[in-house]
gemmi code that builds the backbone of each chain (N, CA, C; Angstrom):
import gemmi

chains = {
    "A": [
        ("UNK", (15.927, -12.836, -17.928), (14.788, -11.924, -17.848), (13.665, -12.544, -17.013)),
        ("UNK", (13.133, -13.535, -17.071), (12.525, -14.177, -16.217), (12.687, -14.861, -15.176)),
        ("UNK", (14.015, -14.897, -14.740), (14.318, -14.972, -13.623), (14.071, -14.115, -12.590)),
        ("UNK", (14.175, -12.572, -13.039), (14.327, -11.397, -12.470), (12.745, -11.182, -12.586)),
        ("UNK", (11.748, -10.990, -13.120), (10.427, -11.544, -13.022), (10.094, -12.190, -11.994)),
        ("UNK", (10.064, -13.409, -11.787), (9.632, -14.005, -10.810), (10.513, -13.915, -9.650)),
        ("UNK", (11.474, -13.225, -9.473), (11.765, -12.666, -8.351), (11.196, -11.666, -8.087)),
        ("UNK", (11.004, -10.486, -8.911), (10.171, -9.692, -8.299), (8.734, -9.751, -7.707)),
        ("UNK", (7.925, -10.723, -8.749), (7.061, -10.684, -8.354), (6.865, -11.975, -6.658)),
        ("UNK", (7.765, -12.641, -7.004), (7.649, -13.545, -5.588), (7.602, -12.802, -4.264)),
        ("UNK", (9.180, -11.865, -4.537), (9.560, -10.808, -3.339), (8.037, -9.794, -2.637)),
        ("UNK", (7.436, -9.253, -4.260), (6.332, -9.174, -3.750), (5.023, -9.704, -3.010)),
        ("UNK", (4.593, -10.563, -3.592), (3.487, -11.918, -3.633), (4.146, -12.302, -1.412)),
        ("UNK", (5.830, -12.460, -1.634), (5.880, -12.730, -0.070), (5.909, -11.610, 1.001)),
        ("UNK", (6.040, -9.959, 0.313), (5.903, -9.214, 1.444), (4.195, -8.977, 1.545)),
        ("UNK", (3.089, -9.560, 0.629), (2.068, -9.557, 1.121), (1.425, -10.345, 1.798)),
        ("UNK", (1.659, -11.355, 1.629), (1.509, -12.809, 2.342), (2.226, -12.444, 4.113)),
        ("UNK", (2.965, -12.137, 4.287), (3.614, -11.635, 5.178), (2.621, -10.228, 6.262)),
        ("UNK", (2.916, -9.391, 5.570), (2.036, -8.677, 5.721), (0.793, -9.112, 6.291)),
        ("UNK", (-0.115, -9.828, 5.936), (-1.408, -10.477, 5.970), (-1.347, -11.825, 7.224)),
        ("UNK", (0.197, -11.867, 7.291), (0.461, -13.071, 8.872), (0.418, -11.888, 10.037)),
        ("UNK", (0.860, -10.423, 9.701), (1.658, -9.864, 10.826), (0.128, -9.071, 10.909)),
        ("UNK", (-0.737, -8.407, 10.357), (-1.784, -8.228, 10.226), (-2.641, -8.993, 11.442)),
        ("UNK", (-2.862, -10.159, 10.806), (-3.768, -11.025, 11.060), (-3.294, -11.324, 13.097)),
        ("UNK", (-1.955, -11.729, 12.926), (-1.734, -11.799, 14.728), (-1.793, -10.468, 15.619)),
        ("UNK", (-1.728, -9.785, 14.571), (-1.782, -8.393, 15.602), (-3.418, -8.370, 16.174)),
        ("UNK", (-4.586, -8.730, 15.150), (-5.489, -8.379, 15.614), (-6.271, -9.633, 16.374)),
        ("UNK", (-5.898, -10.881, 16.447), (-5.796, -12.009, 16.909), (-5.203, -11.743, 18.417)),
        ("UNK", (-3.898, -10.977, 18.734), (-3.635, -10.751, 19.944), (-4.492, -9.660, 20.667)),
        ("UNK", (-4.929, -9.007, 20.344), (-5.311, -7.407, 20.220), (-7.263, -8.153, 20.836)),
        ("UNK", (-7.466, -9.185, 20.214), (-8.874, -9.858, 20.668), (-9.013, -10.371, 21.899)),
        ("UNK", (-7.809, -11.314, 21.942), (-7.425, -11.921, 23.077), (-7.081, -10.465, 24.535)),
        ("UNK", (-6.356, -10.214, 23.819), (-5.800, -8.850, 25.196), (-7.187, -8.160, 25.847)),
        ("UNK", (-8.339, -8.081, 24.395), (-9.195, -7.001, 24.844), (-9.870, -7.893, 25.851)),
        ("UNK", (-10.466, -9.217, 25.539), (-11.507, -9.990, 25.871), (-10.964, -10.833, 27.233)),
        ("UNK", (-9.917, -11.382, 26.864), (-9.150, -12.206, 27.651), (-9.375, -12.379, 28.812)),
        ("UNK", (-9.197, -10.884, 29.540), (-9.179, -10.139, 31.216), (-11.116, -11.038, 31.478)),
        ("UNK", (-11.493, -10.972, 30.949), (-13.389, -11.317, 30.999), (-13.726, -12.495, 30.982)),
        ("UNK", (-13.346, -13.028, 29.418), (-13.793, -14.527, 29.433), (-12.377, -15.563, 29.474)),
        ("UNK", (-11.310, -15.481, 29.684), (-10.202, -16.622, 30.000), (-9.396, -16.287, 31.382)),
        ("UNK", (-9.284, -15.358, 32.096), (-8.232, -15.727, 33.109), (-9.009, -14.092, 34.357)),
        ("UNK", (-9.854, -14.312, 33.920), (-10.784, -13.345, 34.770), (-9.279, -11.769, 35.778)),
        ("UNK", (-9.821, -11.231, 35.026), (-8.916, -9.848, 35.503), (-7.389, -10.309, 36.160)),
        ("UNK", (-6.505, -11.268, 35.592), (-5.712, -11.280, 36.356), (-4.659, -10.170, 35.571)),
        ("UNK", (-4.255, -9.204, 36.373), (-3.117, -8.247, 35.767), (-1.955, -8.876, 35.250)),
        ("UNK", (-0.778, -9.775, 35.681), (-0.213, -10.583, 35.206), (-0.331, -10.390, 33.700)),
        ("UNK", (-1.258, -11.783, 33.054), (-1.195, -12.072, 32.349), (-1.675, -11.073, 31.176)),
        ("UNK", (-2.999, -9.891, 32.216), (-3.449, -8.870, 31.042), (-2.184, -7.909, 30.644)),
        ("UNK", (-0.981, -7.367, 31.524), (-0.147, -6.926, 31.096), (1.207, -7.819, 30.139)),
        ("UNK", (0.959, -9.494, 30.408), (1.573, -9.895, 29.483), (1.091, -9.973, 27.875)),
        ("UNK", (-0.024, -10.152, 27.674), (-0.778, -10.036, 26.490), (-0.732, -8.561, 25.717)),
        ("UNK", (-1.159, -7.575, 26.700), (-0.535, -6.709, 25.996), (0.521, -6.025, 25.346)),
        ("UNK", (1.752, -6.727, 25.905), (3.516, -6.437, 25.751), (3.441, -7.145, 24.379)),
        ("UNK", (2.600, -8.623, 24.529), (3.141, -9.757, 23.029), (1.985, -8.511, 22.243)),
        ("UNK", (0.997, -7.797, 22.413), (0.232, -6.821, 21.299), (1.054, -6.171, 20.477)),
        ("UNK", (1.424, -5.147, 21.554), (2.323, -4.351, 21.122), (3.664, -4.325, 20.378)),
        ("UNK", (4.110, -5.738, 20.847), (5.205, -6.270, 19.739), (4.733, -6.788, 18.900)),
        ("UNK", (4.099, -7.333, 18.524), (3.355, -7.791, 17.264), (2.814, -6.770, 16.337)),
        ("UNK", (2.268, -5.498, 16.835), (2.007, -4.264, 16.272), (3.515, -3.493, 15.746)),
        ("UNK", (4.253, -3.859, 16.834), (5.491, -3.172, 15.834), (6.134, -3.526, 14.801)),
        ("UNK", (5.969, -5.644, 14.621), (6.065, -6.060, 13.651), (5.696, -5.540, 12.578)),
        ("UNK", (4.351, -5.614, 12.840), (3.500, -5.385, 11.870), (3.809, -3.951, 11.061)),
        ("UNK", (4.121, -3.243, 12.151), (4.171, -1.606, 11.248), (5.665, -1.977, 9.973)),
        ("UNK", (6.872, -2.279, 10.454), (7.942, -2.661, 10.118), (7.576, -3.679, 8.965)),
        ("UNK", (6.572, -3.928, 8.947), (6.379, -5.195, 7.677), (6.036, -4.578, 6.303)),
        ("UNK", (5.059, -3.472, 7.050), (4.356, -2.455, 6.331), (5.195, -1.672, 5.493)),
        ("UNK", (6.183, -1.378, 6.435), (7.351, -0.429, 5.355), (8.120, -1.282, 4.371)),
        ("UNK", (8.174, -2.394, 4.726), (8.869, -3.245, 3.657), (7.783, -3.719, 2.768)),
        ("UNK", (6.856, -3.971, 2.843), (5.737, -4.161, 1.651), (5.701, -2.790, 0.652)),
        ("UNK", (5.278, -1.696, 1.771), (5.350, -0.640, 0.862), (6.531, -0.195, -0.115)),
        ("UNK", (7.912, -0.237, 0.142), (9.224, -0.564, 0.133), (9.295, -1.171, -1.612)),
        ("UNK", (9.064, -2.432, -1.276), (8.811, -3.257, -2.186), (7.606, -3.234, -3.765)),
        ("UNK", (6.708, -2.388, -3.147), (6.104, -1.975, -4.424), (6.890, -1.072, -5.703)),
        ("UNK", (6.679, -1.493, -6.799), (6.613, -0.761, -7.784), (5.998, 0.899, -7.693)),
        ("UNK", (7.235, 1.712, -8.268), (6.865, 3.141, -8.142), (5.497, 3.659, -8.288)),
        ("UNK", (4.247, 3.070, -8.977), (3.082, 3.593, -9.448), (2.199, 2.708, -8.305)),
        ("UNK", (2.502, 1.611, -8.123), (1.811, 1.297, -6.969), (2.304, 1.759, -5.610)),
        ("UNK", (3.259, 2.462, -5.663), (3.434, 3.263, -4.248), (2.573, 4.005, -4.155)),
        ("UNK", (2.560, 4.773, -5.160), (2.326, 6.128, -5.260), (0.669, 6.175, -4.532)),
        ("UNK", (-0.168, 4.923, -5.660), (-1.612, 4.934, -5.361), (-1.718, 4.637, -3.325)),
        ("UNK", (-0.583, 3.657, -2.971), (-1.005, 3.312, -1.527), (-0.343, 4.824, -0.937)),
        ("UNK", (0.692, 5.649, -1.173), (0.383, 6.883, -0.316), (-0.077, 7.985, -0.357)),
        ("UNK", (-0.873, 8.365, -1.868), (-1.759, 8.780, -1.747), (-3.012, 8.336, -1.358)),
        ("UNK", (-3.447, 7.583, -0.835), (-4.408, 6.570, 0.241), (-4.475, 6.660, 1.164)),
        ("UNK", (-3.514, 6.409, 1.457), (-2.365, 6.760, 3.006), (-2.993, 8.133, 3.471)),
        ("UNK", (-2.469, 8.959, 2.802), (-2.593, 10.430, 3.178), (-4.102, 11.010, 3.193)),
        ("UNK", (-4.649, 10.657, 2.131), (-6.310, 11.014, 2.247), (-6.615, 9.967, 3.580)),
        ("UNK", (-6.441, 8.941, 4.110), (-6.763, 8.097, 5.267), (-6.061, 8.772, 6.577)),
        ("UNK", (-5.209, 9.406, 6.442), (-4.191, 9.872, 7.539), (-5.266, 11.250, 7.885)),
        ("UNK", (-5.600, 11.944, 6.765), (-6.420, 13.117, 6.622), (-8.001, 13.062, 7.484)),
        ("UNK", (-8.597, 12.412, 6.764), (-10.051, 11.740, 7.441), (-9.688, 11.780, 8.392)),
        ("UNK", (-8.542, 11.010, 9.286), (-8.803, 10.161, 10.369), (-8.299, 11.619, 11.102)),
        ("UNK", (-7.830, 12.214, 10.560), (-7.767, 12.819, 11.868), (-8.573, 14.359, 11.595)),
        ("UNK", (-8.779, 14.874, 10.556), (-10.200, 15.954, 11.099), (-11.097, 15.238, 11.127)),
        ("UNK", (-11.678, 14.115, 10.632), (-13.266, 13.028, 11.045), (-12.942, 12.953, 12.569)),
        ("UNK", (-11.643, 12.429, 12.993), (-11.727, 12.200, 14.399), (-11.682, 13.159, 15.610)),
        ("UNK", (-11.425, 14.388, 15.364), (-11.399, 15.665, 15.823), (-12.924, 15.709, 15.945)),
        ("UNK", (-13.314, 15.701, 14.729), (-14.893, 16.189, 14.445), (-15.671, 15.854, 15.448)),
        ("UNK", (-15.325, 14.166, 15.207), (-16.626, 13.153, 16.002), (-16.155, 13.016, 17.758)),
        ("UNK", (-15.117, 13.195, 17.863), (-14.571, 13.563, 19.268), (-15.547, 15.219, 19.743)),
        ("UNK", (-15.122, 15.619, 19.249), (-15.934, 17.420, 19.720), (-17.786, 17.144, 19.264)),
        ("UNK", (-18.172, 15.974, 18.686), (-19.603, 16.125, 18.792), (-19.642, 15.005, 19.731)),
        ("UNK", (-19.360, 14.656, 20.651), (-18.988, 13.678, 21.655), (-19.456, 14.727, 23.110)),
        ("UNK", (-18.043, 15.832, 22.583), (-17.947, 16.985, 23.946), (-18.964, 17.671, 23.922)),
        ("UNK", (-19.599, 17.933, 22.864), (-20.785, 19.141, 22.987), (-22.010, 18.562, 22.779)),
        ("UNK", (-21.611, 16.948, 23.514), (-23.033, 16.600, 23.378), (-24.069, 16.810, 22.037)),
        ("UNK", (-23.669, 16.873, 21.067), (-24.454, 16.790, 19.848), (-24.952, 15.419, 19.428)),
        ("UNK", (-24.170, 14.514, 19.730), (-24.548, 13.276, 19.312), (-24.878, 12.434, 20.695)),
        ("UNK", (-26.031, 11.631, 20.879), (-26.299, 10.873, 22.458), (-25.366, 9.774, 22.566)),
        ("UNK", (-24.314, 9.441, 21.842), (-23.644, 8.438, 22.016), (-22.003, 8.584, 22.202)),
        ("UNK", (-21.246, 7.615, 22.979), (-19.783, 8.300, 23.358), (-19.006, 7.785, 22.201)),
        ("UNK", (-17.717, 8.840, 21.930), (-16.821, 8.681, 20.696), (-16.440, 7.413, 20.569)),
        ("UNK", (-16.555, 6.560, 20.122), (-15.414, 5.149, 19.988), (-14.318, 4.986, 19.059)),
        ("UNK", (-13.211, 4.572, 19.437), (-11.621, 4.816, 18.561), (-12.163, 3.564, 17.472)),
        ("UNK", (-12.867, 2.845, 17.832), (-13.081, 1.523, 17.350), (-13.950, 2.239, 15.711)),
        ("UNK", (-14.857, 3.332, 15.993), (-15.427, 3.835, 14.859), (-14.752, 4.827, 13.470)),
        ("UNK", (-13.151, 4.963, 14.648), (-12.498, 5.999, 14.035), (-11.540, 5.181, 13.313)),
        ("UNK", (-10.666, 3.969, 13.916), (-10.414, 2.863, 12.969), (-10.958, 2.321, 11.822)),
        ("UNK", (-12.467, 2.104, 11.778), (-13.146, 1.706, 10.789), (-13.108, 3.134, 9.762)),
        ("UNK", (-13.549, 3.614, 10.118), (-13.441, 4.754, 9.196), (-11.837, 4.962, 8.398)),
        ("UNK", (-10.857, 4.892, 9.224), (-9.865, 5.043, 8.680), (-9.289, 4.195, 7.474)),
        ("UNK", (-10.104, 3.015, 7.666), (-9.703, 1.421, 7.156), (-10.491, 1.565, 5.800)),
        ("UNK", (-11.861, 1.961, 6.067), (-12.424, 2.089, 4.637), (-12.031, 3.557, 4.089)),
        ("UNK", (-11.856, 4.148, 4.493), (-11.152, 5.547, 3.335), (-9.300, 4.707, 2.867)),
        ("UNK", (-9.080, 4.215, 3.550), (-7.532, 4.116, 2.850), (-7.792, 2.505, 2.053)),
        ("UNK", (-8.886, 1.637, 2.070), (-9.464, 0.761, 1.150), (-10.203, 1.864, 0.045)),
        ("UNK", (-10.997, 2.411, 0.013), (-11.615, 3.761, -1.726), (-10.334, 4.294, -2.219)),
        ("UNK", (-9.412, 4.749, -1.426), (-8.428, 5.584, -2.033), (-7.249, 4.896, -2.702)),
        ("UNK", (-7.095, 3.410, -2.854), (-6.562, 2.233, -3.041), (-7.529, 1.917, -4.518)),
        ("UNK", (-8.841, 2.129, -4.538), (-9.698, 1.450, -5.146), (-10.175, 2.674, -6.535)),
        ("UNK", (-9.904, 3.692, -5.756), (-9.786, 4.728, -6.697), (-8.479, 5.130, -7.233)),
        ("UNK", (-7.710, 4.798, -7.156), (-6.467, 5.407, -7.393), (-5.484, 4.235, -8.463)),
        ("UNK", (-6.246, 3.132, -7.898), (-5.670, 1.588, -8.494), (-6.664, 1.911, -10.465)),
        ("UNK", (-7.848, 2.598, -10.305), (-8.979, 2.618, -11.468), (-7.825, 4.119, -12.318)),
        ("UNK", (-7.761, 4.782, -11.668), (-7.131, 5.884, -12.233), (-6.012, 5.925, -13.156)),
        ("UNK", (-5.470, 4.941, -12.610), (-4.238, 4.738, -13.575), (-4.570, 3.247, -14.515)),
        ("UNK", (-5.421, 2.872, -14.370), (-5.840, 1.351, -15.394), (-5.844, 2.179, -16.927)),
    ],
    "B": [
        ("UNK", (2.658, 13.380, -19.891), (4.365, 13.457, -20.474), (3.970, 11.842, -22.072)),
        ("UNK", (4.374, 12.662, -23.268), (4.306, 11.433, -24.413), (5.305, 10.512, -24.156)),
        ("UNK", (5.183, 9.962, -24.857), (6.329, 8.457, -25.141), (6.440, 7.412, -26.318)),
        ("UNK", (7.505, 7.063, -26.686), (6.992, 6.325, -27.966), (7.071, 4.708, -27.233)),
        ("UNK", (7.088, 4.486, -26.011), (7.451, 3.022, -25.626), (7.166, 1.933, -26.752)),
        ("UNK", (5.333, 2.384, -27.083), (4.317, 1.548, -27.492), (4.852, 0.637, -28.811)),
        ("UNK", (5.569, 1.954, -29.580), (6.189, 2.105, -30.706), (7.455, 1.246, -30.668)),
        ("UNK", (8.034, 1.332, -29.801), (9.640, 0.610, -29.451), (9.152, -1.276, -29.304)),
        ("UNK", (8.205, -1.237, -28.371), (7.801, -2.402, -28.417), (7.502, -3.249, -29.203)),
        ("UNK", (6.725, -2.502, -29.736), (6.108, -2.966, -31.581), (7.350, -3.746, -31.862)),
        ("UNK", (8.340, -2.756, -32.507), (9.395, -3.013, -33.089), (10.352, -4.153, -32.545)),
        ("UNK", (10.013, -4.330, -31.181), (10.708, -5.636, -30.464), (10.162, -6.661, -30.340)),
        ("UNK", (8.984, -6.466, -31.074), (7.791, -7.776, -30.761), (7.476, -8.141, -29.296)),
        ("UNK", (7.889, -6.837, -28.336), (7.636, -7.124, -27.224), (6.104, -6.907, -26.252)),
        ("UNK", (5.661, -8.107, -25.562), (4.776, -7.236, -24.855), (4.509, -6.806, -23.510)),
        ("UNK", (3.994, -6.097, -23.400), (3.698, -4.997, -21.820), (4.483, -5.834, -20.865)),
        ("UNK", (4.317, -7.158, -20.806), (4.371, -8.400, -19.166), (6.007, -8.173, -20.186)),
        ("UNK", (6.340, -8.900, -21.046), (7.558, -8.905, -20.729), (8.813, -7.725, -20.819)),
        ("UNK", (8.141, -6.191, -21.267), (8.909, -4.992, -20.972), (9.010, -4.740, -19.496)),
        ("UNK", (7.722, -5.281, -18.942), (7.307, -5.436, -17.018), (8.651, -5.871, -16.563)),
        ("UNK", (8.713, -7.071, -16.848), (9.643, -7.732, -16.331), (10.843, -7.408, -16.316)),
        ("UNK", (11.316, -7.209, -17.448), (12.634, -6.516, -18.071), (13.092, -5.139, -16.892)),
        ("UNK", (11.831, -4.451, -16.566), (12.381, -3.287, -15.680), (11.973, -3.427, -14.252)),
        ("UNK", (11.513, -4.078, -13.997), (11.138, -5.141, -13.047), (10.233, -4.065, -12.455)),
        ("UNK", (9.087, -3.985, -12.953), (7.857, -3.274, -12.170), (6.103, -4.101, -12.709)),
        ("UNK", (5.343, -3.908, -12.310), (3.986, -4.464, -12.870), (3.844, -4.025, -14.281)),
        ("UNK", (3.026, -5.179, -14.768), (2.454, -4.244, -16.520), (1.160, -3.523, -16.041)),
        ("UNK", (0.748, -3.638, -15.438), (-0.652, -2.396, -15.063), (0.738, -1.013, -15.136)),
        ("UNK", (1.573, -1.022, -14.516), (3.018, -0.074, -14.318), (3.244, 0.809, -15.725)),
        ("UNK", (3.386, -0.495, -16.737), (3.809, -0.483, -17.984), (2.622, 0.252, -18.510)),
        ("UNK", (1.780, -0.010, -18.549), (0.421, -0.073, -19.292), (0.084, 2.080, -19.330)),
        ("UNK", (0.275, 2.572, -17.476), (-0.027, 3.727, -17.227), (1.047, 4.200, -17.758)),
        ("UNK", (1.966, 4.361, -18.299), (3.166, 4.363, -18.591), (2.919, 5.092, -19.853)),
        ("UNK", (2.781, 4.454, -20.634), (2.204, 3.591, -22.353), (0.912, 4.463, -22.563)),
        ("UNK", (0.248, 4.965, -21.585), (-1.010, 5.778, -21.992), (-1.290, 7.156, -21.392)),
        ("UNK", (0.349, 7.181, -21.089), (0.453, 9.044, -20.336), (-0.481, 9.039, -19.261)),
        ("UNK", (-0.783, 8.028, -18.330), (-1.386, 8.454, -17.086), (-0.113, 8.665, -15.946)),
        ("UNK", (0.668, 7.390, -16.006), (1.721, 7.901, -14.796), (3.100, 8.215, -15.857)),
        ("UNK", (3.982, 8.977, -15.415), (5.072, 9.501, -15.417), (5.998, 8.932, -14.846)),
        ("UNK", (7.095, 8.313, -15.704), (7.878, 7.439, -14.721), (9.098, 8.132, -14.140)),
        ("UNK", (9.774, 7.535, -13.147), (10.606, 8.175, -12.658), (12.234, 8.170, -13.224)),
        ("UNK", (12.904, 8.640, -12.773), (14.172, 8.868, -14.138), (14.908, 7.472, -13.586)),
        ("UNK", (15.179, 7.243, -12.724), (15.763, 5.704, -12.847), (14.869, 4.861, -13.463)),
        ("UNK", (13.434, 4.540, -13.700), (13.113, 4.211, -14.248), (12.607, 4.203, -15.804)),
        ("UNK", (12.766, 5.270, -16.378), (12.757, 6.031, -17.930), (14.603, 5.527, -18.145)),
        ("UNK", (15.414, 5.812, -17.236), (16.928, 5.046, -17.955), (16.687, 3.293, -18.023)),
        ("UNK", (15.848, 2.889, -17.392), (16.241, 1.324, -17.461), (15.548, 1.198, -18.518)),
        ("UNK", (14.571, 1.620, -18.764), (13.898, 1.715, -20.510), (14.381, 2.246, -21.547)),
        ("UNK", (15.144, 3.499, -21.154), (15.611, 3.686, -22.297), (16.799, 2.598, -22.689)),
        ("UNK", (17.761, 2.154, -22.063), (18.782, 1.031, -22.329), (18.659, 0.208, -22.419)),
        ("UNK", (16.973, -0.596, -22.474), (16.817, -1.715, -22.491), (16.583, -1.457, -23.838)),
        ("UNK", (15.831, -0.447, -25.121), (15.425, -0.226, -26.059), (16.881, 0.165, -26.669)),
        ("UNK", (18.222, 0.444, -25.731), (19.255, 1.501, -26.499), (18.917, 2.727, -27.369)),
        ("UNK", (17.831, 3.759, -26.992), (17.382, 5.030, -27.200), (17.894, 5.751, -25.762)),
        ("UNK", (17.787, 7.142, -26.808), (18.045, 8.013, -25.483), (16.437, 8.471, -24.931)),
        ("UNK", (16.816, 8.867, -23.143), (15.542, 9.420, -22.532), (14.945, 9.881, -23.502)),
        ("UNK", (14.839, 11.262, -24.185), (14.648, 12.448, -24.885), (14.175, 11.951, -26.240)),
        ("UNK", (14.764, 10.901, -26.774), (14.236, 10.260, -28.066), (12.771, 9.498, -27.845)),
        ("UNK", (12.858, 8.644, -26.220), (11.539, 8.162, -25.801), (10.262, 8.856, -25.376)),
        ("UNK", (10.932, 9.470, -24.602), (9.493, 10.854, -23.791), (9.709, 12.044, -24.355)),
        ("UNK", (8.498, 13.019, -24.525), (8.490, 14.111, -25.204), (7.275, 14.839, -24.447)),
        ("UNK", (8.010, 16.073, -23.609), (7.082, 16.725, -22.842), (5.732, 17.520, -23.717)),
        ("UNK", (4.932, 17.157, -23.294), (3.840, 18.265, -23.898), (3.155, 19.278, -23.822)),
    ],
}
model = gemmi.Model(1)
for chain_id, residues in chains.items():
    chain = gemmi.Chain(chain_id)
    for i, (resn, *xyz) in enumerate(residues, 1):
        res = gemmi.Residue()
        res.name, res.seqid = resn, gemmi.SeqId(i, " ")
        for name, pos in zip(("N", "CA", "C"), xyz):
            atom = gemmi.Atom()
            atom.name, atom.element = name, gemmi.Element(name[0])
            atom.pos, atom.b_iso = gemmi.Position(*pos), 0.0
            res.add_atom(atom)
        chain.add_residue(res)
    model.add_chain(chain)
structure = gemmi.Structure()
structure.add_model(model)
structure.setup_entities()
C-alpha cells in the first residue's frame, strides 16, 4: 500500500517538477529570442531564426509535458485545472477580441499587446485553480 | 451524491491519507469525496468499493 503511495505521489511531485523545467526554458528561450537580436548578436538573422526554432521546440515540449502532468492528476484535481482551463480559454479569448476591437476603434490611446492578453490569461487560469482548489476543500 | 465511506473507515480504523493511498488519488480527493462535494467516478467508486468489499449501491446513495 505504500509503495503504491509514494509512487503516485512521486510520479506526481516529478510531472511537476518537470513541468516547472519545461516552463521555465521555454520562457528563458522566448527572453533570449525576444531580446537577443538587440543586446547579444545585434540583428543577425541566422542566429535570430535559430533561437527561435530551439523556442518553439521547447514550447512544444512544454505543451506535451502539460498533457502528461494534467494526465497524471487525480480525477478531482483534473477536474479543478479544466475547469480553469476553460474559464482561462474563455477570458482569453472574448477579453482578447474585446481589447483588440478597443485597439481598432480607437477607444483606448494605447496599442493591443498579446503580452497583456497572456497576463490576463495566466491570472484567470491561476483564480480558477484557486477557486476551484477552495470549493472542493 | 451520499456515501457511507466515512462510516466504512471508522470501522477499518482507517484514515483519509491512507484510504488516499489505497486508491491512489489525494486525501483533499478523499476528503471531497467524504463530504458530497465531488462525485467520484465509477472506476473510482469500484476501487473503493473492493477495497471495503461492499457493493457500489451499499456505499453511495443518490439523493
Amino acid at each position: 500500500m505504500e509503495t503504491k503511495s509514494t509512487k503516485w505521489e512521486k510520479t506526481s511531485k516529478k510531472n511537476t517538477r518537470h513541468l516547472a523545467y519545461w516552463t521555465g526554458g521555454w520562457v528563458f528561450t522566448l527572453a533570449i529570442a525576444s531580446f537577443g537580436p538587440i543586446f547579444l548578436w545585434k540583428s543577425n538573422m541566422a542566429i535570430s531564426i535559430l533561437f527561435i526554432v530551439i523556442n518553439t521546440l521547447i514550447g512544444i515540449g512544454m505543451i506535451l509535458m502539460n498533457r502528461k502532468y494534467i494526465n497524471g492528476l487525480d480525477e478531482m484535481q483534473r477536474k479543478v485545472s479544466l475547469d480553469a482551463m476553460a474559464i482561462a480559454l474563455g477570458v482569453g479569448l472574448v477579453g482578447g477580441l474585446t481589447y483588440s476591437l478597443l485597439d481598432q476603434t480607437h477607444v483606448i490611446a494605447f496599442h493591443a499587446e498579446i503580452a497583456h492578453l497572456v497576463l490576463l490569461i495566466g491570472i484567470t487560469y491561476m483564480i480558477g485553480i484557486f477557486v476551484g482548489t477552495n470549493r472542493y476543500r | 451524491m451520499k456515501n457511507k465511506i466515512k462510516v466504512l473507515r471508522a470501522e477499518q480504523n482507517m484514515t483519509q491519507a491512507e484510504l488516499a493511498i489505497a486508491v491512489e488519488v489525494s486525501r483533499q480527493t478523499i476528503n471531497a469525496i467524504e463530504t458530497g462535494k465531488f462525485d467520484p467516478s465509477l472506476p473510482l467508486a469500484f476501487k473503493i468499493s473492493r477495497l471495503f468489499a461492499t457493493s457500489i449501491e451499499d456505499i453511495f446513495q443518490d439523493e
